[in-house]
N, C-alpha and C positions, 0 to 999 in steps of 0.2 A: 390868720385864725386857723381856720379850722380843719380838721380831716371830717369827711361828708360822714354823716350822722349814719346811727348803724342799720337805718332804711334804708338812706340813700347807697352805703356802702355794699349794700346787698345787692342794687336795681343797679348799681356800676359792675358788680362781677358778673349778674345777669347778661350783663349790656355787652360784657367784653371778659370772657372766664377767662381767660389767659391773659397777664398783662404781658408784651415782650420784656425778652428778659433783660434786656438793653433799657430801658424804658425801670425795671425793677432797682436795678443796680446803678441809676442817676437815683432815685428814689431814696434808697439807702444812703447814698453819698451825702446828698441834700439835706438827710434827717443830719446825719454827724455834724452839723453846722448847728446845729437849733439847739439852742440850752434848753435840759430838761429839767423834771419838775425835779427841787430842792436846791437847785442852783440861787442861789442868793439874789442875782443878778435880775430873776423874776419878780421878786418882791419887794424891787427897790423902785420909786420913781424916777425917772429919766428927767433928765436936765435940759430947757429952750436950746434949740439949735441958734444959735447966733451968728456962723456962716455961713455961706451960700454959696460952698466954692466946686469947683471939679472934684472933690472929696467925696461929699455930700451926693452929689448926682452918680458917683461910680459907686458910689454905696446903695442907694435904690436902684441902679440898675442889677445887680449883683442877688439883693435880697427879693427883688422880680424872681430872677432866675432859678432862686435857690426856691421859693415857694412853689413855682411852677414846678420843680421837678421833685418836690415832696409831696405834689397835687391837694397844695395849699389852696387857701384863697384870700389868706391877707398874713400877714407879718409884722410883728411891730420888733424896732432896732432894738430893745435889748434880748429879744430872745434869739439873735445874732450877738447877745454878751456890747451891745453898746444903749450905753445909760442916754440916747437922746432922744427927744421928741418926734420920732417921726416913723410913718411906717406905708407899707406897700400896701395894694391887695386888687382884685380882680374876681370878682362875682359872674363873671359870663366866659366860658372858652374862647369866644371872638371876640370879647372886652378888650380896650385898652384897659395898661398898667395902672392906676390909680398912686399918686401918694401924696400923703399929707401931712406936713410939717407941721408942727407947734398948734395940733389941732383942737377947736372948742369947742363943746355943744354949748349951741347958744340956746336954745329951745328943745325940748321932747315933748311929745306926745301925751294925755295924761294913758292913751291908749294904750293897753301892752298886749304884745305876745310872749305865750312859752314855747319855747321850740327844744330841742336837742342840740347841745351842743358839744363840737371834740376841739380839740387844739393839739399843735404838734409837737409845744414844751410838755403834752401832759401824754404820752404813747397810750392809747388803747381804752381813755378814757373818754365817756361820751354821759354826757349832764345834762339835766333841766334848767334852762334860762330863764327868767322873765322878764324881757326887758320893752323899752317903750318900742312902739311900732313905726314912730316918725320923729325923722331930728332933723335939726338947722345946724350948721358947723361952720365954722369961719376958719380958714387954718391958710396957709402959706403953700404955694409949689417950690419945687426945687430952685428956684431959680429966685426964691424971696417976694417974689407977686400975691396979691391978695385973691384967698379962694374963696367963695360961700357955696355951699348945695344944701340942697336937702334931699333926703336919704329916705326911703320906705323899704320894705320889707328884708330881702337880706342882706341889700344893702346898710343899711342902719346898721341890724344885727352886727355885722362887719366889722362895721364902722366903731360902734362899740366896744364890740369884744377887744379889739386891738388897740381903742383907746383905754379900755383898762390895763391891758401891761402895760404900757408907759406909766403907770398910776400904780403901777406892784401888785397890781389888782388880777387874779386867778378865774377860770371859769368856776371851779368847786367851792371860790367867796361868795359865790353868787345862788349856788345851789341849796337844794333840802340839807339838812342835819343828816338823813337817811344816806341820802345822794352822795353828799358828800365822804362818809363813811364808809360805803362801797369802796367808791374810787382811791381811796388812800388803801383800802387792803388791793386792789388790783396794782396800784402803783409798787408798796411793799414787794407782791409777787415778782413784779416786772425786775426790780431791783434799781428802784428811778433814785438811787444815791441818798436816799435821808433817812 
């Protein structure tokens, strides 16, 4: 998912005005890997993972790495340009990696929140969400075992947002008419290819 909302992006340069430049330029690298917004590949649904092999596991370790160093916090496989169900993410700097295969909400919340959200197929865009506050998910680990959790606050969020790529599903689908409207002339500007 997401680059930190443009609060939280603030209380991080507060937190640390200089990032190294070593640290910058893994950053950039990272992003070159992430399909941006108008790339097709975002608005298409992803296909069940069906194996479960050494592939699969070198591919979420991989897109770990690659979120971590675009100081991401979740990933889903086609904004890596592959059509399948499954995606990384990590909500805490000491967290382990999280990833979840062929994942369902089985249940939400009727409760919602809105919050702010960015993503790193969309550069420099940051939206209003509104989504439920708590979810039940049943999905698969790498290794084809059966998962269940339930997820509250940004993890849910997370959890979500990156269950909607997999579903061709955009943060700005989800936003105001206004909202959204912004953000397509900021994308325009950016020159995000459409």
């Amino acid at each position: 998912m997401t680059e930190p909302s443009q609060t939280e992006a603030e209380e991080l340069r507060r937190e640390a005005p200089e990032l190294d430049p070593e640290m910058l330029a893994r950053r950039e690298a990272a992003l070159r890997h992430v399909r941006k917004f108008g790339d097709p590949v975002l608005k298409s649904r992803a296909a069940e993972v069906e194996s479960f092999d050494d592939g699969l596991r070198t591919e979420i370790e991989r897109m770990g790495l690659l979120m971590d160093d675009a100081f991401g916090v979740g990933l889903a496989a086609n904004q890596v340009g592959l059509l399948r169900r499954f995606f990384v993410y990590r909500v805490s700097d000491d967290g382990p990696l999280q990833a979840l295969v062929n994942p369902v909400i089985e249940w939400s919340s009727d409760d919602e929140e809105t919050f702010d959200e960015g993503c790193l197929s969309l550069p420099q865009v940051v939206v209003e969400v509104t989504r439920p506050a708590q979810l039940r998910v049943s999905a698969q680990d790498p290794f084809g075992g059966p998962v269940k959790l339930e997820a509250e606050g940004l993890e849910a969020r997370v959890i979500q947002h990156e269950l909607d790529h997999l579903n061709g599903v955009l943060i700005i689908d989800r936003t105001t008419r206004g909202q959204r409207r912004e953000a397509m002339r900021s994308l325009r500007e950016l020159g995000s290819g459409f």
